[in-house]
C-alpha positions, 0 to 999 in steps of 0.5 A, spaced: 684 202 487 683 200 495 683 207 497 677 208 492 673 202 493 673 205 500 671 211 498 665 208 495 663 204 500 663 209 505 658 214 501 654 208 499 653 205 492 647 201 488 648 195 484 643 198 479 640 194 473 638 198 466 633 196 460 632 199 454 634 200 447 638 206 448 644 204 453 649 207 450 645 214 450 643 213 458 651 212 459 653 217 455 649 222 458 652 220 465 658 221 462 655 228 460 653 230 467 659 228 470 655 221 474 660 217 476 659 210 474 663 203 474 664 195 474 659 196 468 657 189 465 653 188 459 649 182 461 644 182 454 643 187 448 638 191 452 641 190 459 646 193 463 648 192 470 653 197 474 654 200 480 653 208 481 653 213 488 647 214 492 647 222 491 649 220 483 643 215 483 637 221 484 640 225 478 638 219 474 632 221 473 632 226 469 637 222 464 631 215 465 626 220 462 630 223 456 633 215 453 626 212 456 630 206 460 628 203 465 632 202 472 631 197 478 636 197 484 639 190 485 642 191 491 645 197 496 652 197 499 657 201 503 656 204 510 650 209 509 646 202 509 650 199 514 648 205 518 641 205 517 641 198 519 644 199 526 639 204 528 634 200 527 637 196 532 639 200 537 639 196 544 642 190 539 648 196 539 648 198 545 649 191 548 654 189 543 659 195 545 658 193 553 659 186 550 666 189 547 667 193 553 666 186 557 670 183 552 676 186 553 676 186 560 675 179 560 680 178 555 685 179 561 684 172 563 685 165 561 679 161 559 682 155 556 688 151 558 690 146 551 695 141 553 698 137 547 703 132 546 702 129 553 700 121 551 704 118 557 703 123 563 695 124 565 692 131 563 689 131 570 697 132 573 699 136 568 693 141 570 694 140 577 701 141 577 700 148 572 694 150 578 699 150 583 704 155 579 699 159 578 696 157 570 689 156 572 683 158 569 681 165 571 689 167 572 691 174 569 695 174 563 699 179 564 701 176 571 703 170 569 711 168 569 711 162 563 719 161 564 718 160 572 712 155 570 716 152 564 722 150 570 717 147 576 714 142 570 720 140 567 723 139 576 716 135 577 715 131 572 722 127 570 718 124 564 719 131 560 723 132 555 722 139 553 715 144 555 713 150 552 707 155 554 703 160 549 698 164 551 694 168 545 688 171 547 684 168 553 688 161 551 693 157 553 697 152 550 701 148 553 706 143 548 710 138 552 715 133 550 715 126 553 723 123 553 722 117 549 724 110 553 729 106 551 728 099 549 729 094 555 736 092 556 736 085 559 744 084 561 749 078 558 749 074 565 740 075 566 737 068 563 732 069 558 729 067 552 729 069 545 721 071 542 718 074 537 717 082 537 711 080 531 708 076 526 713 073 521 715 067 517 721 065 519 727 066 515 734 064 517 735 063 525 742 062 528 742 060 536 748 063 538 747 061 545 741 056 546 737 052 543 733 054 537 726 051 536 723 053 530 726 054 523 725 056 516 718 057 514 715 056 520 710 062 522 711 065 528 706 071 532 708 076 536 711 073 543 713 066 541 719 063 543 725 062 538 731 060 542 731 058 549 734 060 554 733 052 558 738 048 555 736 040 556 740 034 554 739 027 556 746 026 560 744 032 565 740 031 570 737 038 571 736 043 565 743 049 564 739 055 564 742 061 560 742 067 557 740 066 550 741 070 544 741 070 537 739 072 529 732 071 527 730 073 520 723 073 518 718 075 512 714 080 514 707 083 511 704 091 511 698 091 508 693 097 507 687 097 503 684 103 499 679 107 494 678 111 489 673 115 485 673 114 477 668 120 477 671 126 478 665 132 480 669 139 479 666 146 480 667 150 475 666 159 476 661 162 471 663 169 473 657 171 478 658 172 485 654 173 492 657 177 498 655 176 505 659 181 511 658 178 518 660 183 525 662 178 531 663 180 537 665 173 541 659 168 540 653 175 538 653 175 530 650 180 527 649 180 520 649 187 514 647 183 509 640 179 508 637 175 503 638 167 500 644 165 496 640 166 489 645 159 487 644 152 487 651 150 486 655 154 489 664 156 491 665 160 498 671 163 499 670 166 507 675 172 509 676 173 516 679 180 519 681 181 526 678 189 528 682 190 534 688 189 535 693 191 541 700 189 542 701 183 541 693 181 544 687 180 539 680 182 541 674 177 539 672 182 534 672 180 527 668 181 520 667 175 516 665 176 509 663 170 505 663 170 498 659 165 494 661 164 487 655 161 482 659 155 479 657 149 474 658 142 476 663 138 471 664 130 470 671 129 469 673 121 467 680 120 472 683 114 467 684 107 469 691 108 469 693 114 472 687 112 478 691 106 480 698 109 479 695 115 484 693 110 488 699 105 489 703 111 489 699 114 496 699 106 499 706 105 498 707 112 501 704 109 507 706 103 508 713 106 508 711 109 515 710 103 518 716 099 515 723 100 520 728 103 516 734 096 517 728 092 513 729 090 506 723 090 502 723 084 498 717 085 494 710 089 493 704 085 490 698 090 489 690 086 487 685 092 484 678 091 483 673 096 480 666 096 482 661 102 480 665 107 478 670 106 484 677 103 483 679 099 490 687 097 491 689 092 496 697 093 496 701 088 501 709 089 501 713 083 503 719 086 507 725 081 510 727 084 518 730 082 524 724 081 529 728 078 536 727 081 542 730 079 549 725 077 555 726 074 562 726 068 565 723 069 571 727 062 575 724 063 582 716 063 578 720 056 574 723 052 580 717 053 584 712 051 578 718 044 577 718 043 584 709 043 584 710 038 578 714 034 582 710 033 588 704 032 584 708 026 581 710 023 587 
């Protein structure tokens, strides 16, 4: 089938249109003197639509007179066509070929340099590192050792974790990854507080060492102080400053909130369709076919194929074919229920991103609200988690404050 629709569009076809009351006869005497014809459709009781050789489209004369038909070309295709086009453009083919060949000598050089994955180390010492090893725009490709590169930023920069180089065509993709920073760790002989690491209702707090100063209930936000490291009672004439530590359990919330349309617009195909072939050489476009999409409502599928390959390198040479299906809209109704439980299902599945895996997820409350045709969703979860963390007491920064303090006094 590939092989003669091939074969077809290099001799060249029409889309022909054919009226009349004897299409039966008008076919049948094609059968006769052996015109080929195909992709035949009946579009009413006095048309038919089919496709039919240039060469075979001048014998259908004969034929048109004897059934008293009448045709009309509704669209030519295949590359005669093509052909004819182009020599009417000659200096516009002559610069597209030194293009390409212009193209295919540049193609042996980078022009772009894609850094991903870097979010800690700036993008500037990644380049200039990369410019030093010899990955630089305007760098030969084939002169470009990626393993050596990959071990010089790997030695530089201590922060890598991993660094991968990929270079298709005039790109290079440089994908790195960053070593991941362990939490601070405050030793047990370093005197700190405990403070919280987000906004919670307290839940449970137990002080093993200092002194707690919220309780259940209390709400807390990122930062305050839970248990301190500085211990003061009334027989001590100078407060004990220690390491404090402890378990602090807070409620805490995750909330998203989000939409969804009750109306649902669908497209559905009628069965006619339009085609587009486009030529692109890197940014010069060429277009083989003309005229308006004869549709208002409307499915493109685009199909793009690379003309020149070689090895492992691809050419900036491309055909693009756009074909654009007829198509209906069509209302469809989402029900209420499956709306929300669509949309609970995606909020949830969000919120759970977010959530460390140690909490305990106490309860989930949703609030939904329909306005015009939209239903909105507010989800919250309520979950039960460790929310401690260790922060330093600087000593010198509190005795040099106490003793500003004092002085003042006196």
């Amino acid at each position: 089938m590939l092989i003669l629709n091939l074969w077809n569009y290099f001799r060249g076809y029409v889309i022909i249109k054919v009226e009349g009351l004897s299409l039966e006869k008008f076919i049948n005497l094609c059968i006769v003197r052996e015109i080929y014809l195909w992709d035949i459709k009946r579009t009413n009781y006095t048309t038919v639509e089919m496709k039919v050789g240039i060469k075979a489209f001048k014998e259908l004369r004969k034929i048109v007179r004897r059934t008293g038909c009448r045709v009309s070309i509704i669209e030519k295709s295949g590359y005669p066509f093509v052909a004819h086009q182009l020599k009417k453009r000659k200096m516009l083919l002559l610069g597209a070929f030194f293009s390409l060949l212009l193209l295919i000598f540049t193609a042996s050089f980078i022009f772009t340099i894609e850094l991903i994955g870097n979010d800690k180390i700036q993008e500037e010492e990644i380049l200039e590192a990369l410019n030093e090893s010899g990955l630089k725009i305007g760098s030969n490709r084939y002169l470009i050792d990626r393993n050596e590169i990959e071990e010089e930023l790997m030695i530089r920069f201590s922060d890598l974790a991993w660094v991968g180089i990929e270079i298709r065509g005039i790109q290079a993709r440089v994908e790195i990854v960053e070593k991941t920073t362990p939490p601070v760790r405050v030793e047990r002989d370093t005197p700190s507080h405990v403070v919280a690491r987000k906004n919670a209702v307290i839940e449970r707090i137990v002080a093993k060492n200092g002194d707690a100063v919220v309780k259940q209930g209390d709400i807390v936000s990122e930062g305050d102080l839970l248990i301190t490291g500085v211990i003061e009672r009334e027989q001590m004439e100078n407060p004990m400053i220690v390491h404090a530590y402890g378990e602090v359990y807070g409620k805490t919330y995750y909330e998203t909130t989000k939409a969804m349309e009750l109306i649902k617009i669908n497209k559905e195909k009628t069965g006619e369709t339009f085609t587009r072939r486009m030529f692109k050489i890197g940014d010069l476009q060429l277009s083989l076919d003309h005229g308006e999409i004869p549709y208002e409502v409307y499915i493109i599928e685009k199909t793009t194929k690379k003309l020149l390959k070689w090895r492992n390198q691809s050419f900036p040479v491309e055909m693009i074919v756009d074909t654009y299906y007829e198509a209906i809209e069509v209302d469809e109704m989402v029900e209420l229920e499956t709306a929300k439980k669509k949309l609970h299902e995606a909020a949830i599945a969000e919120l759970l991103e977010e959530i460390p895996l140690e909490a305990e997820v106490l309860n989930t409350m949703v609030d939904f609200k329909t306005s015009e045709n939209t239903l909105y969703g507010k989800i919250t979860i309520e979950a039960l988690e460790e929310i401690s963390a260790q922060s330093i007491i600087e000593i010198e920064a509190r005795l040099n404050n106490e003793e500003r303090l004092d002085t003042e006094e006196d």
